[in-house]
PLY file of the C-alpha trace (Angstrom):
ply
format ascii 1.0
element vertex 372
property float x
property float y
property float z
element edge 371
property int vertex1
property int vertex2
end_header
44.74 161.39 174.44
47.47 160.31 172.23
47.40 157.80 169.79
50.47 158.05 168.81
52.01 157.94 171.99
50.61 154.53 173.54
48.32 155.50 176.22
46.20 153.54 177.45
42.28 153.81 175.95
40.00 152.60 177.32
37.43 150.31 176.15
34.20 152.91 175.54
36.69 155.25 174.15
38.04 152.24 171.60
34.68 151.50 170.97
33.82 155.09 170.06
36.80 155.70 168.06
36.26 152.54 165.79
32.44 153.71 165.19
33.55 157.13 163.68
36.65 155.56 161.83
34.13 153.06 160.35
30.80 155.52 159.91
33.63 158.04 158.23
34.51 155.19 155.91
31.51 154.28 154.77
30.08 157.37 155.01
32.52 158.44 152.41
31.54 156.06 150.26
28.17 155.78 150.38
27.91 159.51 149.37
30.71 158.26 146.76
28.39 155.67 145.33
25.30 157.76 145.61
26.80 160.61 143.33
28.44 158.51 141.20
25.37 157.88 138.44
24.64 161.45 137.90
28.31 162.59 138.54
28.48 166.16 136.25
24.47 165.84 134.85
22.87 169.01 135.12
20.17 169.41 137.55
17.51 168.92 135.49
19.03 165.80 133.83
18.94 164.41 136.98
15.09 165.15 137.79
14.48 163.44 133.85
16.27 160.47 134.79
14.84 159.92 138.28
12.00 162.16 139.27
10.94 165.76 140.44
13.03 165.32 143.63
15.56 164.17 142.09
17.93 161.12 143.13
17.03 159.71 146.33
18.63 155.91 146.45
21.56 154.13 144.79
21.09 153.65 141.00
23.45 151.45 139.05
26.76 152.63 137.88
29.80 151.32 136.24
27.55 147.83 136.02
26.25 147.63 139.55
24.13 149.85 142.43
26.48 150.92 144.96
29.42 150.78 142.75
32.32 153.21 143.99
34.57 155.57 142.45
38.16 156.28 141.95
37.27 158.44 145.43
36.83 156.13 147.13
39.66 153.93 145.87
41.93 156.89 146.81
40.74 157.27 150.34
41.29 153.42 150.97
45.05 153.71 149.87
44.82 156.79 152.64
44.35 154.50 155.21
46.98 152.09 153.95
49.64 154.90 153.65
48.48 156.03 157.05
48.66 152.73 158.62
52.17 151.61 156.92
53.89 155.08 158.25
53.14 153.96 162.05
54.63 150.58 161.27
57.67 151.95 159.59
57.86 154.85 162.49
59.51 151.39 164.38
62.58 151.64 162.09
63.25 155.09 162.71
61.53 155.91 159.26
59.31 158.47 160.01
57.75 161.19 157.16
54.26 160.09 157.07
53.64 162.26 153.17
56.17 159.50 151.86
54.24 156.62 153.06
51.23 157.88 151.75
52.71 159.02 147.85
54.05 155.16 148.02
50.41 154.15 149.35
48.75 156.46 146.49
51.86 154.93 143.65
49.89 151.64 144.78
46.45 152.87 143.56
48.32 154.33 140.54
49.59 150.81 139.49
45.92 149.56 140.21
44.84 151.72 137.31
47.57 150.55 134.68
47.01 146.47 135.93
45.36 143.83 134.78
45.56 142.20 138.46
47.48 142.55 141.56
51.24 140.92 141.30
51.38 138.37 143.60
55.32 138.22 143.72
55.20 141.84 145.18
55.04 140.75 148.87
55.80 144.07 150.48
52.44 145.56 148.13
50.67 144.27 151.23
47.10 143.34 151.61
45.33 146.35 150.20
47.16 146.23 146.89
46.25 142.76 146.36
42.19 143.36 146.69
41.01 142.27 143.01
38.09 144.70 143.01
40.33 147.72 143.19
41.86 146.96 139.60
39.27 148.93 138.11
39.17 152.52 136.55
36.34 154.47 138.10
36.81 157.41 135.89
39.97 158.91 137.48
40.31 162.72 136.98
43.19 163.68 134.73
45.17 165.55 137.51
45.52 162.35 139.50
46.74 159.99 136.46
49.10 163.10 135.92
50.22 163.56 139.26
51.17 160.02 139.82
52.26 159.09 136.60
55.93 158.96 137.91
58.36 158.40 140.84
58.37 161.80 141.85
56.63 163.04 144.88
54.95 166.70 144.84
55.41 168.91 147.45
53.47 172.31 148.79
57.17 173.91 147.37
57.12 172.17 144.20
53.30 170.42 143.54
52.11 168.36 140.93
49.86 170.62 138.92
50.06 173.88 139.90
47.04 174.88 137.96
44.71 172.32 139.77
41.76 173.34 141.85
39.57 170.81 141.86
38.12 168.21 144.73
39.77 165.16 144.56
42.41 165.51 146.78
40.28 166.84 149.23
37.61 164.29 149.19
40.63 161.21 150.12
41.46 163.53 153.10
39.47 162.26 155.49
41.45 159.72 156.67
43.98 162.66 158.06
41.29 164.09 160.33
40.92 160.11 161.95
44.43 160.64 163.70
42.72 162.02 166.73
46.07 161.78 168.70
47.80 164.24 166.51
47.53 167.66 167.12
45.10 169.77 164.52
47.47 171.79 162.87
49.52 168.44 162.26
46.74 167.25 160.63
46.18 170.46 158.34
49.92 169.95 157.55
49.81 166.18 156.28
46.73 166.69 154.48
48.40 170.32 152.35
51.49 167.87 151.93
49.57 164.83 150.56
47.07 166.97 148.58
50.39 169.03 146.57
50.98 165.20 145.45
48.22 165.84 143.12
46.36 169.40 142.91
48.75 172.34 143.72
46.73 175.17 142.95
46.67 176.54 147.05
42.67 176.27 147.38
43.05 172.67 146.67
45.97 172.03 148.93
43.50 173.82 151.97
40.10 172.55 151.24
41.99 169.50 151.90
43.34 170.73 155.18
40.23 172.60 156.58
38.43 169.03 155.57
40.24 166.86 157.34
40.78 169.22 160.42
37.22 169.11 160.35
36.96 165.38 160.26
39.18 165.20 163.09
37.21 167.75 165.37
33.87 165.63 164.87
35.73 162.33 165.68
36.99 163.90 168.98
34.20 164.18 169.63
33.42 168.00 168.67
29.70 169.53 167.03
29.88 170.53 163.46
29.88 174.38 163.97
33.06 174.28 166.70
34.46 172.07 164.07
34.58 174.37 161.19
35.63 177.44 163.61
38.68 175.59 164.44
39.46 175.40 160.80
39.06 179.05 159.90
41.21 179.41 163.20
43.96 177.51 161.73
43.60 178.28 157.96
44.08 182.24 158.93
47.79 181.78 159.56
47.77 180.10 156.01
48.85 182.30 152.98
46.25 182.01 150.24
43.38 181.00 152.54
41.20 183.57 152.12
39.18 181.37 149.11
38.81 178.33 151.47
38.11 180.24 154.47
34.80 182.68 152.35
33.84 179.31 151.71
33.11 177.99 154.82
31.58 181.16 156.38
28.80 180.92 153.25
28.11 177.67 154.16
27.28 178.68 157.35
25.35 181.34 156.34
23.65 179.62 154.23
22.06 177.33 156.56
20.59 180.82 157.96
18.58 181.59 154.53
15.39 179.49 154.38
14.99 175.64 154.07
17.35 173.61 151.99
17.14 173.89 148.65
19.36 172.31 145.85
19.95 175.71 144.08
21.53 176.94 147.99
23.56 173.93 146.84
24.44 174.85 143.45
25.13 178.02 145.11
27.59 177.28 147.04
29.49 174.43 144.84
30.27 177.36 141.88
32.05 176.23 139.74
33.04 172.20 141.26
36.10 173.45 142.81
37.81 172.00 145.91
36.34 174.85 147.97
32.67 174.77 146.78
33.15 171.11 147.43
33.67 171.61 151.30
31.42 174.27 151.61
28.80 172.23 150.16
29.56 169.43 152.69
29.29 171.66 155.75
26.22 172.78 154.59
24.29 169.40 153.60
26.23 167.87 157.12
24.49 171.05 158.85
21.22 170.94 157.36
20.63 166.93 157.05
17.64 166.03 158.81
19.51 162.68 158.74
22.49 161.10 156.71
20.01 160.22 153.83
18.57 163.62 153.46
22.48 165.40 153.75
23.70 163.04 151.23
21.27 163.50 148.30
21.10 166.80 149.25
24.45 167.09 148.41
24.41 164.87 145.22
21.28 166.61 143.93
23.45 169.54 142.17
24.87 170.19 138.54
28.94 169.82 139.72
30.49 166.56 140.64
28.08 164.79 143.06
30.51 162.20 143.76
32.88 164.46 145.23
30.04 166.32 147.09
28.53 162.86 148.47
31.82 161.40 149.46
32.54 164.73 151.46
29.35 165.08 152.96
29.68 161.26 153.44
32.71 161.56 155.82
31.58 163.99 157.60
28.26 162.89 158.40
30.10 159.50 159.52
32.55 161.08 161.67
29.94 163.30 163.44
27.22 159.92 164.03
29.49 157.05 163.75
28.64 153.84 161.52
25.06 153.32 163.46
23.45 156.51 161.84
24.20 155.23 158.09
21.51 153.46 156.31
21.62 149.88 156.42
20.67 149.08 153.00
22.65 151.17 151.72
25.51 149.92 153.43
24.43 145.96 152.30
25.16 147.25 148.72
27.75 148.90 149.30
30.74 147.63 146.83
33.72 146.67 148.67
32.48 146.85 151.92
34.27 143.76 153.59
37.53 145.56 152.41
36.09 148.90 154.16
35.26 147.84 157.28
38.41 145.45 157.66
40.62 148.43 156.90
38.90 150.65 159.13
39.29 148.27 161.82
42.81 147.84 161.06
42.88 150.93 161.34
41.60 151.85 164.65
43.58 149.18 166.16
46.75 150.50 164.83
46.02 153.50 166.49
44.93 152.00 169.55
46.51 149.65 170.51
49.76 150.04 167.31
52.44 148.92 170.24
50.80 145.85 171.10
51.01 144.59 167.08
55.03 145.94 166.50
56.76 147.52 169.79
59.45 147.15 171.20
57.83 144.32 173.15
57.45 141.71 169.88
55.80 142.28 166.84
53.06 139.83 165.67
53.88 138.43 162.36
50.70 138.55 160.60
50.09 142.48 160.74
53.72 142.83 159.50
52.38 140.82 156.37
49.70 142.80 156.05
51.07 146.49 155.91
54.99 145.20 155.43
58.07 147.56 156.34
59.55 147.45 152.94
57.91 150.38 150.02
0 1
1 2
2 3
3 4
4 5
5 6
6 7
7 8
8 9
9 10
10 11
11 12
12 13
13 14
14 15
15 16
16 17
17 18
18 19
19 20
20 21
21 22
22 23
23 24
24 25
25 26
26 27
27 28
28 29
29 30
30 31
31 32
32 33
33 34
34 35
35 36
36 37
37 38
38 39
39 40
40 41
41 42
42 43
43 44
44 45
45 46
46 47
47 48
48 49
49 50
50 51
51 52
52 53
53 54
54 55
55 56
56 57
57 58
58 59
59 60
60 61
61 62
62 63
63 64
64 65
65 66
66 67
67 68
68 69
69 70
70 71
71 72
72 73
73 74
74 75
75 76
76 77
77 78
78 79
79 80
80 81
81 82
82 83
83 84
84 85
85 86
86 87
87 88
88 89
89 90
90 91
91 92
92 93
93 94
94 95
95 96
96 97
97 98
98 99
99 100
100 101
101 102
102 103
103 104
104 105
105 106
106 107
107 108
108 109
109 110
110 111
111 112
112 113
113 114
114 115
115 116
116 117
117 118
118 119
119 120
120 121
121 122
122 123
123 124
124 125
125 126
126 127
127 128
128 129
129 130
130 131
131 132
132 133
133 134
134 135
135 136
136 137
137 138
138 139
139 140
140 141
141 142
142 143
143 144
144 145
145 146
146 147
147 148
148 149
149 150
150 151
151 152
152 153
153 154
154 155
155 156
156 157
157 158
158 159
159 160
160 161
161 162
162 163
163 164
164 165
165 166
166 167
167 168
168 169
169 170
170 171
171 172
172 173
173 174
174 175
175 176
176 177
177 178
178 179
179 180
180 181
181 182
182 183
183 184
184 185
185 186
186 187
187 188
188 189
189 190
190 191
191 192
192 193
193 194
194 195
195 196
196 197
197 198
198 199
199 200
200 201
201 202
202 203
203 204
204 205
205 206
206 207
207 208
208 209
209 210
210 211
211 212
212 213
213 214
214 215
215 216
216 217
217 218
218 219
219 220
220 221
221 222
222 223
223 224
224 225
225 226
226 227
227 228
228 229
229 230
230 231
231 232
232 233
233 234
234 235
235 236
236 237
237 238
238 239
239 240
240 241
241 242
242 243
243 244
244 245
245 246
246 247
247 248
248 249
249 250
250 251
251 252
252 253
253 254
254 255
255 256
256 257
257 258
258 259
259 260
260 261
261 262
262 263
263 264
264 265
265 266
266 267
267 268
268 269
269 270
270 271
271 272
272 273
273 274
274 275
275 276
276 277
277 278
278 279
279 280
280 281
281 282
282 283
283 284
284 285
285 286
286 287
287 288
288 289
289 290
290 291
291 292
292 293
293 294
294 295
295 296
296 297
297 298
298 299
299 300
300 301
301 302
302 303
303 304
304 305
305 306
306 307
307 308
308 309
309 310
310 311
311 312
312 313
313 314
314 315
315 316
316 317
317 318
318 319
319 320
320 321
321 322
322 323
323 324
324 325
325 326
326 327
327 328
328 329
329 330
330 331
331 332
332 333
333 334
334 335
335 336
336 337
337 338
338 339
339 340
340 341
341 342
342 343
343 344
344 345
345 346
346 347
347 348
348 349
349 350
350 351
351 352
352 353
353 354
354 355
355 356
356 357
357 358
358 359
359 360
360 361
361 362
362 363
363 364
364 365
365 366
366 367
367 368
368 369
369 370
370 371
């Protein structure tokens, strides 16, 4: 079914849809906040600071438990972007990696700010969330890649040189647009991915994830997921990396109970590729979305990334119901998660209803405006 397109869902299939945009939300996140104290500590710093298994529950960071990261702040301004290029499609403006290196200039101007600017009407909704002005340790590469006007491209990407996950791990959001077809959806995520890390692993971790994302949400198993993106990364030049990747996480899961050196094992050195492959495997191996998450977090590279990946795809796969409730009720930001995520769903639902050619209702045009 389309969702682009205006068919007709149905209510189970609504229903559905908005439990895997929501549990790949806050999925996302919760992995996000789980990682996010012992981002880049060594294994064994982590087992000092919390035990001989290691991290297994939120632990304050950045002044709170459940606090989130500049990941998470990213994929938020995904959704926004996302959501704001089906609005503007109405005007005959239609080249969705514009709306979202606008939507991502947003979260760039979040990390400069004191405060949203009220006067900025056409910032809409998401912009003006008070919470968001914070910086949650933003990598380099993405302060560099949106420090000006200019847009990167897979021709000509912002940092060339830059492998590492953070482009993937705001992807997710790509794989949600269930009515596009998959190799769209490896396309938009390469394009908005070169706004920030251009090395070509980056650019297709980012692809394979959120093709991956969008198999589970339609409904797919995990294994069938990741075969249709080593289906549609072999056309790609400069897959190979990616592609290795995912088959040893898939192996892995073949070698023995999980372990958190199979984990360190297959993250290397942190970059975007390790990243995903980790995810796969912790998704794969989970005995539920607690164990896959600090699993994944449990590991010497950036857990944040790790959790937030693992995070969306354990989401997409079980839907919001199969995340841990108190997790979720510390979650920071959640009222701003789950009321994008709705938005969300119901643009893509039911997006002809809100601006067609029909009548537009006033109040969604406020909220994700026309205008930048």
């Amino acid at each position: 079914m389309s969702a682009t397109s205006g068919a007709v869902w149905g209510r189970a299939e609504q229903q559905d849809f908005r439990s895997r945009v929501r549990g790949t939300l806050l999925g996302a996140a919760l992995g996000d906040a789980l990682g996010a104290p012992v981002d880049r500590l060594d294994l064994a710093a982590i087992r000092e600071a919390h035990g001989a298994e290691g991290l297994t529950d939120l632990a304050p960071a950045h002044g709170r438990r459940g606090a989130v990261t500049h990941l998470t702040q990213l994929t938020l301004f995904s959704v926004d972007g996302l959501i704001r290029a089906q609005v503007r499609r109405d005007a005959g403006a239609w080249h969705p990696p514009t709306d979202l290196h606008r939507a991502y200039l947003r979260w760039a101007a979040t990390q400069r700010d004191w405060g949203p600017d009220e006067r900025r009407a056409e910032d809409g909704w998401l912009a003006r969330e008070e919470w968001l002005y914070a910086r949650r340790d933003p990598a380099r590469s993405l302060l560099l890649g949106l420090g000006d006007d200019i847009m990167g491209t897979p021709e000509a990407p912002k940092n060339p040189a830059e492998r590492g996950p953070e482009a993937a791990a705001r992807s997710a959001p790509f794989g949600l647009l269930v009515g596009w077809e998959p190799q769209l959806v490896v396309q938009l995520a390469v394009e908005c991915a070169a706004q920030t890390h251009g090395h070509p692993t980056a650019c297709l971790s980012a692809g394979a994830y959120a093709v991956i994302v969008h198999a589970l949400a339609r409904g797919d198993a995990l294994d069938g997921a990741v075969q249709k993106a080593l289906a549609l990364l072999s056309a790609r030049p400069g897959h190979q990396p990616v592609s290795d990747a995912l088959q040893r996480a898939l192996g892995a899961v073949r070698q023995g109970m999980p372990a958190p050196a199979r984990v360190e094992e297959l993250a290397g050195e942190g970059t975007a590729e390790g990243l995903l492959a980790v995810a796969v495997y912790c998704t794969l191996v989970g005995e539920d979305v607690r164990h896959g998450l600090c699993l994944a977090v449990n590991q010497s590279g950036p857990s944040g990334a790790a959790g937030a990946l693992t995070g969306g795809l354990l989401g997409a796969l079980h839907g919001e119901t199969a995340l841990p409730p108190g997790w979720i009720a510390e979650l920071e930001g959640r009222p701003t998660l789950l009321a994008l995520a709705d938005d969300f769903a119901m643009e893509m639902t039911q997006g002809p209803a809100l601006h067609g050619p029909a009548g537009s209702a006033p109040g969604w045009l406020a909220r994700y405006p026309r205008g930048a």
